[in-house]
N, C-alpha and C positions, 0 to 999 in steps of 0.2 A: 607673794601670790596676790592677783587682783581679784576684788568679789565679784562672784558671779553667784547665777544661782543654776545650779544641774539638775537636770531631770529624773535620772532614774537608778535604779538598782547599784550596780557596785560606784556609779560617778556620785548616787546621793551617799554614798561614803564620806569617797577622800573629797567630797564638797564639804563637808563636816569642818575641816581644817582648812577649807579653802578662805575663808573669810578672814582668816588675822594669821601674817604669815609665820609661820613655824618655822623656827631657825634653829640650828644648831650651833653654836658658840663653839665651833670648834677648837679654838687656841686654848680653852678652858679647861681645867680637871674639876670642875664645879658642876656635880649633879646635875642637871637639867630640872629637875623636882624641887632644888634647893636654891629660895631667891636669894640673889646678891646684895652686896650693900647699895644702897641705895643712892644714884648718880647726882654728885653736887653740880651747885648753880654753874660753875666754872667748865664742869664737862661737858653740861649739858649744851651749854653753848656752843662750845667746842665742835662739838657732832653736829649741830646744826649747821654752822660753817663748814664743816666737811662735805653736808650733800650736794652744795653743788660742784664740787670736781669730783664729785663719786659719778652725780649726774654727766659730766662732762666725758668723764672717762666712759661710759657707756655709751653714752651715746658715738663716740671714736669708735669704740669695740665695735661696735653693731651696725655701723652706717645708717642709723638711725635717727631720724632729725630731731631736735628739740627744740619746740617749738614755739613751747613757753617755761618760765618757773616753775618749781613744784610748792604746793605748800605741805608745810611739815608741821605736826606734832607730836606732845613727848606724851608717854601715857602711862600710869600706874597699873600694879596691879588688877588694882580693885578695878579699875576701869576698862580692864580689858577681859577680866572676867564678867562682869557686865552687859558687856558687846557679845561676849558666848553663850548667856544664858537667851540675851535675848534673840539670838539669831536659829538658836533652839527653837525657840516659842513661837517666832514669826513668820523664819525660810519656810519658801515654800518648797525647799528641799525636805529641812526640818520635817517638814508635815507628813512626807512621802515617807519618812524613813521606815515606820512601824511596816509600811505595804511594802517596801526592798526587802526587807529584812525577812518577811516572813515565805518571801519568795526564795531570799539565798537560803535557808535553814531546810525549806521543802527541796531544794536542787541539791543539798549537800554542803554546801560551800563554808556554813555557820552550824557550829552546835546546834542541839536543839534549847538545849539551857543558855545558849550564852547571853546574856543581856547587853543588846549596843548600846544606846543610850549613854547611859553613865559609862562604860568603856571607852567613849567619846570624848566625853567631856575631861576625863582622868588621861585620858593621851593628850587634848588639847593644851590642858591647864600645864602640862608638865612640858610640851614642845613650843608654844610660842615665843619669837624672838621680834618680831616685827613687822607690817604690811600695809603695802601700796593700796588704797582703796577706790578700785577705780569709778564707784558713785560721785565722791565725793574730790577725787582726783587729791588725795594729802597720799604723804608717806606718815607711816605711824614709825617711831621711836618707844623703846621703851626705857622705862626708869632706873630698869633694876638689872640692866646687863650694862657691862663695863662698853665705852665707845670704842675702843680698838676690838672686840667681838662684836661688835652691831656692822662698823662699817663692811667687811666681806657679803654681809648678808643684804646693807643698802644696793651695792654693786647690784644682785641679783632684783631686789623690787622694783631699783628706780628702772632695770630695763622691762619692768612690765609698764611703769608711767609713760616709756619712747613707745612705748609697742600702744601702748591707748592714746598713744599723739599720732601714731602712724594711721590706725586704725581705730574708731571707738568701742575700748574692751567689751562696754556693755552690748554694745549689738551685734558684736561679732562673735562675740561665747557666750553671752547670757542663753540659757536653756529657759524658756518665757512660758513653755506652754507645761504644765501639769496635769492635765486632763487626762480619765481613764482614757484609752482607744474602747469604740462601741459597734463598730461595724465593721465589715471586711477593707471596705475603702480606707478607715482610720487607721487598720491594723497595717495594710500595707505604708500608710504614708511614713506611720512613725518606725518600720522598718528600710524603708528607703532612704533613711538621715539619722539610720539609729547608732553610728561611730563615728558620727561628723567631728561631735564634739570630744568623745575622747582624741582623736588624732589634734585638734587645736590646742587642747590642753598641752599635749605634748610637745609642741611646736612651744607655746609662751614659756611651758617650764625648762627647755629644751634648750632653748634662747638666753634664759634666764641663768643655767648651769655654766652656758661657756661665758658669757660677762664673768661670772661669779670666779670661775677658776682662769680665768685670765688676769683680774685684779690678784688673786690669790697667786700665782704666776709672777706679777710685774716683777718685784724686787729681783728675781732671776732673768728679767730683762724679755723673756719671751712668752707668747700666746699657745694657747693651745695649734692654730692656722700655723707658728713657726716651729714649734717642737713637735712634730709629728709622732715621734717617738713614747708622745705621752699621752696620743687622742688616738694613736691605734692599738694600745691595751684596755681602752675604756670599756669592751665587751668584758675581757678578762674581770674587773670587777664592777659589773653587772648586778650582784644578789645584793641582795635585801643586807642592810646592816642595821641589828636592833641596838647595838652597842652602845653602851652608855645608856640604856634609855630604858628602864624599869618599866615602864608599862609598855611601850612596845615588843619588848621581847616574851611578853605575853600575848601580843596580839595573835589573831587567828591569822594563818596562810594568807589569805584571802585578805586583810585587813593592810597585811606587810605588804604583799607584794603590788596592790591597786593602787597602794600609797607610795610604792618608788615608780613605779612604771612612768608616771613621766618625766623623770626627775634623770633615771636610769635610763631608759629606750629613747626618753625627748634628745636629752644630751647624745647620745651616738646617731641618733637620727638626725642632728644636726650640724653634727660634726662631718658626719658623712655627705651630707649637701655643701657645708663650704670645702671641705676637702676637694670636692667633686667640679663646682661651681662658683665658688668665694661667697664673701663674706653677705653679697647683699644680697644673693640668690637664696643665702641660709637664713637673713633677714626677715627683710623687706618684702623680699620673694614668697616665702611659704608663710608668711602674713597676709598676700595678696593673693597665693594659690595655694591655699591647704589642702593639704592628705585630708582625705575622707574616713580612712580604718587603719585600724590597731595594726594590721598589717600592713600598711604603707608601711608606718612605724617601726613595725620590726623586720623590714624591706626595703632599708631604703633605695637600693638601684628600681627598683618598682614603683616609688613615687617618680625617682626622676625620668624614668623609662615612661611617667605617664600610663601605667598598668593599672586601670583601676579595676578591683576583684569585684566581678558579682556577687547578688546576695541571693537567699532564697526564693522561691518562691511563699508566701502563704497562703494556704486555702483560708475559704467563707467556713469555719465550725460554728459562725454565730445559729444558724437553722437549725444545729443539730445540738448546741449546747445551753443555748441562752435560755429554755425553758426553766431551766432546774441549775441553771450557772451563772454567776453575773460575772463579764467582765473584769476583770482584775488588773491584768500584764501583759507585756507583748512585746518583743525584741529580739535584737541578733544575742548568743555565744560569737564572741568572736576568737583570734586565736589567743591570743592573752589570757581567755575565759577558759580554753581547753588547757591552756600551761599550766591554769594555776589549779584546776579540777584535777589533772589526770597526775601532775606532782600531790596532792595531797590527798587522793584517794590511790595513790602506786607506787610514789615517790619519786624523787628528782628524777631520776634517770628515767622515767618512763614519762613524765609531763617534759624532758629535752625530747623523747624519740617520737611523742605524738603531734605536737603541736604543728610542727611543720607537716605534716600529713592532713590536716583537717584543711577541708574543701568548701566548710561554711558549716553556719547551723544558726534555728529558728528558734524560740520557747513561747509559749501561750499559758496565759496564768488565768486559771475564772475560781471563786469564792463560790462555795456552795450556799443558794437562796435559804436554804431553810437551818444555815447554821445559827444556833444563838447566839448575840453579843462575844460572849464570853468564848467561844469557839472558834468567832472570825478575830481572834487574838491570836491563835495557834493554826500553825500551819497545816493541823490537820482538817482544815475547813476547805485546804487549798487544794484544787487541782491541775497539775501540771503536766504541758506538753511538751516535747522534745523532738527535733529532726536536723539531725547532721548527716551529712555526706563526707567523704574521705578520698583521699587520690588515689586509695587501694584498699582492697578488701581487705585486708591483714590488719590494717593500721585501723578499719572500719568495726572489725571482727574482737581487737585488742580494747580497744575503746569499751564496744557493748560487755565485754567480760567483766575488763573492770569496775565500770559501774555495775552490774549483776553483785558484783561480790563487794560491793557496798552497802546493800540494800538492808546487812543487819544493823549496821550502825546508826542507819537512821528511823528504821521502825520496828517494833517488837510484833515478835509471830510470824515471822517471817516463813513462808510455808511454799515451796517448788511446788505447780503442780501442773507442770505441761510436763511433757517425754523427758527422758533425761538425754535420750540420745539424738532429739533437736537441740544441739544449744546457738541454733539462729532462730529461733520461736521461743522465748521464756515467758512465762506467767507466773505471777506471784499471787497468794493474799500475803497480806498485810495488816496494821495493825488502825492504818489508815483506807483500807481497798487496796483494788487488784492495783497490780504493778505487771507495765507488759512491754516489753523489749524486744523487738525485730529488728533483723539484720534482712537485707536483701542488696543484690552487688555493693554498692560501696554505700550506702545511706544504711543508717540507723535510729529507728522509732523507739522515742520512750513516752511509755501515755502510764502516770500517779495519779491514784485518786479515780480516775474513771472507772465504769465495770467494763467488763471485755468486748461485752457485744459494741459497748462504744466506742472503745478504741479500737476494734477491729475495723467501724467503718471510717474513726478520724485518719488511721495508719494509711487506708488505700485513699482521702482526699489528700494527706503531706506528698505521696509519691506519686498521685495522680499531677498534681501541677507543676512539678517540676520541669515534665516535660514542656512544659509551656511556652519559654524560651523565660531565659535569667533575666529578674529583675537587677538595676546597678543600682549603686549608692545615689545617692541625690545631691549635686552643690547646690547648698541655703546659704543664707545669710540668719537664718537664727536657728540653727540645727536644733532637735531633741535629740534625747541620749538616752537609751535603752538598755545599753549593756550593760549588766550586770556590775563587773567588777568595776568598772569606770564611774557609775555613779556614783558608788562611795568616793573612790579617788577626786570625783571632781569638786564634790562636796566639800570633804576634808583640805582639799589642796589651798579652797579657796580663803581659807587662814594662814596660808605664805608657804613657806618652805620648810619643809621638818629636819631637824636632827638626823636622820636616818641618809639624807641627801646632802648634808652637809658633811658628814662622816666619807660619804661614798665618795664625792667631790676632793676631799683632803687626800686620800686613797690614792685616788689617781695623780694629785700632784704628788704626792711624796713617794 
């Protein structure tokens, strides 16, 4: 994976491990947790000489030109934990994480206990294998995995170095801007480009998967493009694989699945363009015309179709909130965001039957001004908005239940006290304030933390502007990234390729 830095909520995640790539050592029965013996002067060389026909081989894979050398170096330990602590301290993803995070805990998506941070760092230390940086344009090596495991996983970084010769990675993913949104104008901008960057992420890791199991592939003489037989069960394994990986398989839902999605959805989404197109339309091509949303993604006749999905509209709540509110948050749910909410507060079978059913959705995050220090630390300082729409009442109707009959796990006191026999009108107290949930045709309101008389008047501005005619996604050339689950993933990704993806990968060839 190439460093970048992501903007927001679930991308400043798997940004977390975006910066030093994550590899899984697949040929290994060697813990991931437990370092290897330490690689002599003989091998080390060895590997170095190997990258450029690892380089060479990808770049054939990929149609991808190479345009210069890479430079390479080899890295210890200590020195790459180093690189982690400090990209903690300084990313200005890093910086945002404490505001994702208290935003995904107030939505549901995080405990309310659970501590990222160090969860972070104890996946990193334990997934790193090696990565392309594309600041500084080296491939990193490491010291302490055997060279016949490092090289499958060179395959995958050196095509993120053709992909930063194709293109320069920094300015075509770097997420630059970190600034709250403060006005209605900023609220919409950063919702008009707010899945830009999760769909490119998925594109480069996406890119990066089929190199990797094509090289994994050769000695059977065929590519994924020839064996067809092997890239059209790529959906079948699809999920999350925490295997072999001690702390992943503690991770939260939410933590798992943001961190394969582009790893998993990039790779069939890509597969499905050269299938459809070849090899340089799945290149070259969608490095020159990226998918804009998670649903291109997990659509791909709709990226090729040129189907780009509307996004919400958002009202002005600054007139009505910014007195007693400060700006906080502001971005799509996309459907990725509903898969992984309605599987973990319903279970799988019910985040499969809703996701394709959601028709879009908005969130709005403001800190209450007179919380103290210690207060704007917990999400109960947060107040959070919600407006999705559905392609049916049912799916609109299933959606507001479920989250209803969440509401105890995330706040204590939880107290009914609208009709029992409206349940498209729900009101709550809470241990946090009112919680209030409207259903009307296929759109549904959720307004946390406000009192009623105010969401009653934010509920009729979300469904007042809809009708206004749909805003679309926006092509930039330096997208921000709002969605939720994506921030984390881009975050984290930007430390290479995890275990989790290398497992998945192995899967599929075997």
């Amino acid at each position: 994976m190439h460093h970048s830095q992501p903007k927001h909520l679930r991308a400043a995640f798997v940004c977390a491990f975006a910066a030093v790539s994550i590899a899984c050592p697949a040929q290994s029965s060697t813990p991931a947790s437990k370092p290897q013996t330490k690689m002599t002067k003989q091998q080390t060389e060895e590997l170095f000489r190997s990258v450029d026909d690892i380089f060479a081989f990808a770049s054939k894979d990929s149609h991808l030109q190479k345009k210069h050398d890479i430079k390479r170096e080899m890295d210890s330990r200590a020195s790459v934990t180093k690189l982690l602590e400090k990209n903690f301290k300084d990313d200005e993803s890093a910086k945002r994480l404490q505001r994702s995070e208290l935003v995904l805990k107030k939505f549901g998506l995080l405990d309310r206990d659970f501590n990222l941070r160090p969860f972070l760092i104890s996946l990193l230390t334990e997934q790193i294998a090696g990565f392309y940086d594309a600041k500084t344009h080296v491939i990193h090596m490491l010291d302490w995995v055997a060279p016949e495991e490092q090289k499958p996983v060179l395959a995958h970084e050196l095509t993120h170095a053709l992909q930063d010769q194709h293109v320069p990675m920094e300015k075509w993913s770097n997420v630059s801007k970190t600034d709250v949104s403060h006005n209605a104008q900023q609220d919409r901008e950063h919702i008009a480009v707010d899945e830009a960057s999760t769909a490119r992420q998925s594109v480069t890791e996406g890119q990066g998967m089929i190199v990797y199991l094509d090289y994994v592939l050769k000695p059977q003489g065929v590519t994924l493009a020839t064996a067809p037989e092997i890239g059209d069960r790529l959906r079948s394994f699809a999920e999350t694989s925490a295997a072999g990986s001690p702390v992943m398989s503690r991770a939260p839902l939410l933590l798992q699945e943001s961190l394969m999605f582009p790893y998993t959805d990039g790779l069939y989404f890509e597969y499905q363009v050269q299938k459809e197109r070849g090899t340089d339309a799945a290149f070259a091509g969608t490095l020159d015309h990226p998918p804009s949303t998670s649903h291109e993604i997990l659509h791909p006749q709709e990226y090729l179709a040129h189907m780009v999905p509307p996004v919400l509209n958002m009202p002005d709540v600054h007139p009505l909130l910014d007195k007693e509110w400060e700006p906080y948050d502001v971005g799509t749910l996309g459907e990725l965001d509903v898969r992984i909410t309605a599987e973990l507060f319903g279970g799988k079978e019910l985040g499969e039957a809703l996701a394709p059913a959601w028709a879009g959705g908005i969130y709005y995050a403001a800190q209450r001004r007179s919380a103290t220090p210690a207060e704007k630390a917990t999400p109960a300082s947060i107040g959070f908005l919600y407006y999705s729409e559905w392609k049916n009442e049912d799916s609109a109707r299933s959606f507001m239940r479920m989250y209803a009959g969440r509401l105890g796990r995330k706040y204590s006191g939880v107290k009914k006290v609208s009709p029992e026999d409206d349940q498209d009108h729900q009101t709550f107290n809470t241990s946090e304030g009112d919680v209030v949930l409207t259903l009307e045709d296929r759109g549904v309101f959720i307004s946390e933390g406000f009192d009623r008389a105010t969401a009653k008047q934010l509920d009729g501005l979300f469904r007042g502007v809809q009708g206004n005619g749909p805003m679309h996604t926006a092509t930039v050339s330096m997208p921000r990234m709002n969605e939720p689950a994506m921030t984390l993933s881009k975050w984290m990704n930007s430390f290479g390729i995890t275990h989790a993806a290398m497992q998945h990968a192995r899967r599929v060839a075997h």
